[in-house]
C-alpha positions in Angstrom: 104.1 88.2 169.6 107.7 88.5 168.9 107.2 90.8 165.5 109.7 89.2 163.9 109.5 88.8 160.1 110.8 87.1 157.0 111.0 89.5 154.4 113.7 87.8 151.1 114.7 84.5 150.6 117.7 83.4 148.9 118.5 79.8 148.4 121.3 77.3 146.0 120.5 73.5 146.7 120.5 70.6 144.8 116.7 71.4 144.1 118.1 74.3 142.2 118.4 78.1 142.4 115.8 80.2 144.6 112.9 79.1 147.3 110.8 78.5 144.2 112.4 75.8 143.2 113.1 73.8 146.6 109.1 74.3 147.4 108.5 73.1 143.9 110.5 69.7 144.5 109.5 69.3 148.2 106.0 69.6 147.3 106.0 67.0 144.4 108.0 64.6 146.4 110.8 64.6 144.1 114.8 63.7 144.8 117.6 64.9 143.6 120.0 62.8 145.8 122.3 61.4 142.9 125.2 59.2 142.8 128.6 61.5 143.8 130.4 62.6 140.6 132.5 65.7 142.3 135.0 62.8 143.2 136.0 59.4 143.4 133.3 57.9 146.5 133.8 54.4 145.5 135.9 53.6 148.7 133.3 55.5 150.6 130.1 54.0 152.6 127.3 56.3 151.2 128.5 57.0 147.8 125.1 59.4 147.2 124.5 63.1 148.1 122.5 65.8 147.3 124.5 67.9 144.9 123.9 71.7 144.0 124.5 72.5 140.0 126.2 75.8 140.4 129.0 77.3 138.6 130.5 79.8 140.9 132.7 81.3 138.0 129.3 81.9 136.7 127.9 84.6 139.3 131.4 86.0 140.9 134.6 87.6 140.3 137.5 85.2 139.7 139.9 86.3 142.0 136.9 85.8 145.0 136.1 82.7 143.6 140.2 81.5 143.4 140.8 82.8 147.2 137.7 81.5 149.1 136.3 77.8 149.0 132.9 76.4 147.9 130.6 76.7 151.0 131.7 80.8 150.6 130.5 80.7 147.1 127.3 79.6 147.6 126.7 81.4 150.8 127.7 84.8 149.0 125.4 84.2 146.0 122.5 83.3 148.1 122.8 86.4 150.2 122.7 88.1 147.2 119.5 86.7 146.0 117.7 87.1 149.4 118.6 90.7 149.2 116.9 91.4 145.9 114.3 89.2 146.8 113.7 91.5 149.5 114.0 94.6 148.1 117.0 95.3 149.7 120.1 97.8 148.9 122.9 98.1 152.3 123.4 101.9 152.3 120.4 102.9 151.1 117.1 101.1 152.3 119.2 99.9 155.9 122.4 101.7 157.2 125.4 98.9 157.2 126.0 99.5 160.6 121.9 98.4 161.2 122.6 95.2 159.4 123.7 92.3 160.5 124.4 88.3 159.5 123.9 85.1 161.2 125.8 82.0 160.0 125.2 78.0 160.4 128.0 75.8 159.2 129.1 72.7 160.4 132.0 71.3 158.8 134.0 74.5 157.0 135.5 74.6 153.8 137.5 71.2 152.8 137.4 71.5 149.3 140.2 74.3 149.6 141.9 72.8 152.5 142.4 69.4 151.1 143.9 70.9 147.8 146.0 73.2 149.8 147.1 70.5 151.9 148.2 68.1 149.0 150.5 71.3 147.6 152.3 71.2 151.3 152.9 67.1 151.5 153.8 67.6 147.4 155.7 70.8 146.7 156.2 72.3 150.5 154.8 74.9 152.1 155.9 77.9 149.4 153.3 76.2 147.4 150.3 76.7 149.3 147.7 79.7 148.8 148.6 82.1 151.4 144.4 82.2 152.1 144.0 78.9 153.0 144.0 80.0 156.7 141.1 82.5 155.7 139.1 80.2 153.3 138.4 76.9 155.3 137.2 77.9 158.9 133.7 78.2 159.6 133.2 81.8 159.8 134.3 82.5 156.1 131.2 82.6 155.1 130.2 85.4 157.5 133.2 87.8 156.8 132.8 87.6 153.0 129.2 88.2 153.0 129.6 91.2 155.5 132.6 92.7 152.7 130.6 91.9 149.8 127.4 94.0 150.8 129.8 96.5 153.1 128.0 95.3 156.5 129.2 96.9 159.4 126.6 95.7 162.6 126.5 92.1 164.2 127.9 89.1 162.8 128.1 85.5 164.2 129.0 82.1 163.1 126.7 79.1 164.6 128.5 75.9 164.9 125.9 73.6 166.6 126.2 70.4 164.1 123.1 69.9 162.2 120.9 72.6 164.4 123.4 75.6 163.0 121.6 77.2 161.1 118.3 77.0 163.6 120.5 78.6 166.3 121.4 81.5 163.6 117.6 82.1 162.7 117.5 82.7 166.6 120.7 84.6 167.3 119.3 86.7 164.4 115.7 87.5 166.0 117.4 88.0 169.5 119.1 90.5 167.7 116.9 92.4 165.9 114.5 92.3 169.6 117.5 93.8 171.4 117.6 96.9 168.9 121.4 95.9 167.8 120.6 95.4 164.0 117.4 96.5 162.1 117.6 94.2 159.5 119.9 90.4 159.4 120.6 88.1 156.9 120.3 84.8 159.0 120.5 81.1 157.8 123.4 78.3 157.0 125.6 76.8 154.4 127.4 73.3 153.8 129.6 72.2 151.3 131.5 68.6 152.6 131.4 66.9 149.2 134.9 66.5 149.6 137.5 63.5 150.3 137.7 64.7 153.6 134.4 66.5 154.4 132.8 63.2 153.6 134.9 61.2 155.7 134.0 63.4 158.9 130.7 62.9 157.9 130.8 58.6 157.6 133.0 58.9 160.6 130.2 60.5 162.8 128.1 56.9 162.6 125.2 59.6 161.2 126.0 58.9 157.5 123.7 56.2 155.2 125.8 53.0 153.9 125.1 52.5 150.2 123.2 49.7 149.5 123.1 47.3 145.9 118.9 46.9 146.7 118.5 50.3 146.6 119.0 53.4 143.9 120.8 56.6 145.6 117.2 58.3 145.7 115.9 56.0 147.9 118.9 55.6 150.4 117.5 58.9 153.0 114.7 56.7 154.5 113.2 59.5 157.8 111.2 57.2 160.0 111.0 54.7 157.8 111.6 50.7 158.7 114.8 50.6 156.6 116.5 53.4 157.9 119.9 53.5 157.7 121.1 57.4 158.2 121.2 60.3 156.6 122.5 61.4 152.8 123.8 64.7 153.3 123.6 67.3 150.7 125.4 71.2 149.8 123.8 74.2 149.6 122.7 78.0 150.8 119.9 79.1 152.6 119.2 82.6 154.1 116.7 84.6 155.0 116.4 88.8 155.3 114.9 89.1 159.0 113.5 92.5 160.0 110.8 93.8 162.9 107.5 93.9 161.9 107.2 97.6 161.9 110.8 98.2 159.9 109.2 95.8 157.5 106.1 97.5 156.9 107.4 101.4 157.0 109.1 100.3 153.8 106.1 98.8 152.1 107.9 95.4 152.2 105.8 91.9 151.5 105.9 89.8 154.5 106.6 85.9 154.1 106.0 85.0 157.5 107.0 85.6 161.1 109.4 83.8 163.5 107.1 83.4 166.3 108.8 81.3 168.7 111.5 79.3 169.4 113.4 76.9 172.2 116.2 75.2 172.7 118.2 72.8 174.9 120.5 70.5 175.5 120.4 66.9 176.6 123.9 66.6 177.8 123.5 63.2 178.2 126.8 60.9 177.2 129.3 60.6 175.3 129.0 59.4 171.2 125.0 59.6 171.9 123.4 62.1 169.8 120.3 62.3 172.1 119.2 60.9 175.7 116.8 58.4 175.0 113.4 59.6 175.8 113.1 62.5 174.4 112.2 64.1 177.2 114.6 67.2 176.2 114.2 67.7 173.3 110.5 67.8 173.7 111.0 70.9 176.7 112.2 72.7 173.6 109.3 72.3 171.3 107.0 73.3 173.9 109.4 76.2 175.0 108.8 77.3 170.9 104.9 76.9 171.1 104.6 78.7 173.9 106.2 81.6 173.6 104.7 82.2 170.3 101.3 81.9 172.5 99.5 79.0 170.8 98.8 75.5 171.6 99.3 72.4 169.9 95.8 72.5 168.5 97.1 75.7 166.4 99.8 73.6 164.7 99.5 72.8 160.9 102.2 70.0 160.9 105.7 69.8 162.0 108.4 69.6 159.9 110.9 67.2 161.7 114.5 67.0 162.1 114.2 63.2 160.2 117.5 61.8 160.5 116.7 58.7 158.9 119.0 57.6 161.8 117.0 54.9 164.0 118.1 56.3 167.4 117.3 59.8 166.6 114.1 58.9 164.4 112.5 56.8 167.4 113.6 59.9 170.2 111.9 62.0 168.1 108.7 60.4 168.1 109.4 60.4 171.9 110.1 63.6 172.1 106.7 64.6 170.1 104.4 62.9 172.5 106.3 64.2 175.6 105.9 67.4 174.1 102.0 67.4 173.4 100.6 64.1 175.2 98.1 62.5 172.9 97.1 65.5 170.6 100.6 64.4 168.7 98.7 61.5 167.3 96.5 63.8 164.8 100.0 66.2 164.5 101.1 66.1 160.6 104.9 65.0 160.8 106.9 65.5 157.5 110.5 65.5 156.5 110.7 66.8 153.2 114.9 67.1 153.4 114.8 63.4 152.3 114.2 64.2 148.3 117.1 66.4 148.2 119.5 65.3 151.2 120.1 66.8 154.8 121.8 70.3 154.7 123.8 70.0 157.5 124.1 74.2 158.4 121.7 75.1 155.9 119.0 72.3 156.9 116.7 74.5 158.9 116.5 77.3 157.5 116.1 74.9 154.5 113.3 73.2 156.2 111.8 77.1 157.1 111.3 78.0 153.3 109.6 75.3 153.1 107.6 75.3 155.9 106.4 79.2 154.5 105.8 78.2 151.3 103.9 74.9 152.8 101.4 77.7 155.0 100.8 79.6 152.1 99.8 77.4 149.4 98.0 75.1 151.9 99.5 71.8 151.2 101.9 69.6 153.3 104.9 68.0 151.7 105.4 64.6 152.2 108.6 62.9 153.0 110.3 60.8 150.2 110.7 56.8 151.0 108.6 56.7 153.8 106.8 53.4 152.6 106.8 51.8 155.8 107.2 53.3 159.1 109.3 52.0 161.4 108.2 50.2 164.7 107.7 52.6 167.7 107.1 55.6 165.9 103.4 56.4 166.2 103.1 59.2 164.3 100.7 60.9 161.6 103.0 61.0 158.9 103.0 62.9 155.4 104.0 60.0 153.3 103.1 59.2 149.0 101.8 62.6 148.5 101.0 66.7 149.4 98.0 66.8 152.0 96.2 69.7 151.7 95.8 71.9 154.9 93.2 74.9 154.2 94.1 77.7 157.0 97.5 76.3 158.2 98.8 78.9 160.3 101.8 77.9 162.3 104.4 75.4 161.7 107.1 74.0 164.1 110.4 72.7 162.9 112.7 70.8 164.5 116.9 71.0 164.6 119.0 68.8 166.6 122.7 68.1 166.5 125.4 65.6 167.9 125.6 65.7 171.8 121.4 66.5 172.1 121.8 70.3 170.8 118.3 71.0 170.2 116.6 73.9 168.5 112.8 74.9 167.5 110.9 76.8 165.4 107.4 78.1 165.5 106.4 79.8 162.0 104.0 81.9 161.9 102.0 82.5 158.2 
């Protein structure tokens, strides 16, 4: 047993404000993929996303909020939230230099670039904010969290595409096991609803194409036969990570535990996103199971990386049975990202609240517009409805990103 334990959770996604609320719509099978409205997507391919409602001139200071872009916004007021969640004040309940954050991000901050960058081609360089070279790089996020709450101990950004934000729930656990931090703030953030942002997205082959048949809810189609991609969505997710025993000195309420993990990489070619049998990816889920010591027959369902994109959906499957032969035929396999889009940085650790909430109340999510499931994917999927699973005790989900970057989690309840 690793001892490592979730003790806060803060969140901002399209679902709305707090892990409350993205259980609540994961749970119900609800979406809140809409058509884009933060600018023009007509000329774009997939003109739906998952969109968060949140002001940021609402919850912080002006000046932080003109200086830093979007994906910093959210990432900030999430932290907050996890903190008081937790019970948590830096300086008083954990010493700043104990403390430490963990960062997924994929894409940056484009919203700020791209206006910046239209004041240099339009007016010169005079014109342009003199943080743009502080506000759009990946590790933002990190450095204003750490000056917001006055963090002093181990900070890292995680890009590793979409499994970012796994790889800084494990960089964060790592930590804490080494005795460098007794408490980090570990999870992801995307914002890339922007000209740009969206662009590298539809560029990347990963993206859905729009479709007149079908309403922007139902365009994120995981493992179903009309997949055609992923709709990708903005948002915050972190989690306050602690050893069991720091936890429990301070009377805190445990969530869960981060009982195992693995990762890999398939390294297989160029512009594939995975080698083709799955073979990799499926070293890593064992590699997760195992060293949280428990078997397949332990596992309450899986929550799965569900691209909706038909190479990575079918590996997946793959990747499944390599993993745990034919026991992965009675496996429950959900992807609940499809009702509010895929996070990008912030999926996992998305996919983790859920996951916790999931052990705890017993019930299974089930993954939006799965109505048919696609040929060669032999699976026991969550589809239509919650399934309820009395005594679920572990949960595995699964993170992969362009060029077979691979990484799993086992949850402990």
């Amino acid at each position: 047993m690793n001892g490592i334990v979730i003790t806060g959770i803060g969140a901002v996604t399209p679902a709305g404000t707090g892990a409350e609320a993205v259980w609540a719509d994961a749970r119900d099978g609800r979406s809140k993929v809409t058509a884009i409205d933060r600018f023009d997507a007509s000329d774009y391919a997939c003109q739906a996303a998952g969109q968060a409602d949140f002001t940021a001139a609402e919850h912080l200071p002006p000046r932080f909020v003109k200086r830093t872009d979007r994906f910093t916004h959210l990432a900030v007021h999430a932290v907050r939230d996890a903190l008081t969640d937790a019970g948590i004040t830096i300086g008083e309940d954990v010493a700043p230099e104990r403390t430490g954050v963990m960062v997924g991000n994929v894409l940056g901050g484009w919203e700020f670039a791209e206006r910046e960058l239209r004041k240099l081609w339009t007016d010169g360089p005079r014109a342009v904010s003199p943080y743009q070279a502080t506000a759009w790089f990946p590790a933002a996020p990190q450095g204003n969290i750490c000056i917001d709450q006055g963090i002093k101990g181990p900070a890292r950004t995680f890009v590793a595409d979409r499994a970012s934000g796994a790889y800084a729930l494990i960089g964060a656990a790592q930590s804490l096991l080494r005795g460098q931090a007794d408490m980090v703030i570990a999870g992801g953030v995307e914002a890339p609803l922007s000209p740009y942002g969206w662009l590298c997205l539809e560029t990347s082959g990963l993206g859905a194409k729009s479709r007149s048949s079908l309403e922007p809810h139902e365009l994120y189609r995981p493992f179903d036969a009309g997949h055609g991609g992923s709709v990708f969505a903005e948002g915050a997710v972190f989690l306050i990570m602690e050893r069991r025993e720091t936890a429990e000195a301070r009377g805190a309420t445990v969530l869960g535990e981060l009982a195992g993990w693995g990762v890999s990489t398939d390294g297989y070619m160029p512009y594939y996103t995975v080698e083709p049998t799955g073979q990799v990816l499926g070293r890593a889920m064992t590699a997760a199971v195992e060293q949280a010591g428990v078997t397949v027959a332990d596992l309450g369902a899986v929550f799965a990386h569900g691209a909706g994109v038909p190479f990575e959906d079918v590996t997946e499957g793959y990747a499944l049975h390599e993993a745990f032969g034919t026991a992965a035929d009675g496996l429950p396999v959900t992807a609940p990202k499809a009702g509010f889009g895929h996070l990008l940085g912030a999926a996992a650790p998305a996919d983790a609240v859920i996951a916790l909430n999931s052990m705890r109340e017993g019930l299974i999510p089930p993954t939006p517009n799965l109505d048919r499931p696609a040929p060669g994917i032999d699976l026991d999927f969550v589809r239509g409805g919650a399934r309820p699973a009395k005594g679920m005790g572990h949960t595995l989900v699964v993170s992969r990103g362009l060029g077979g970057v691979n990484a799993c989690l086992l949850l402990r309840s």
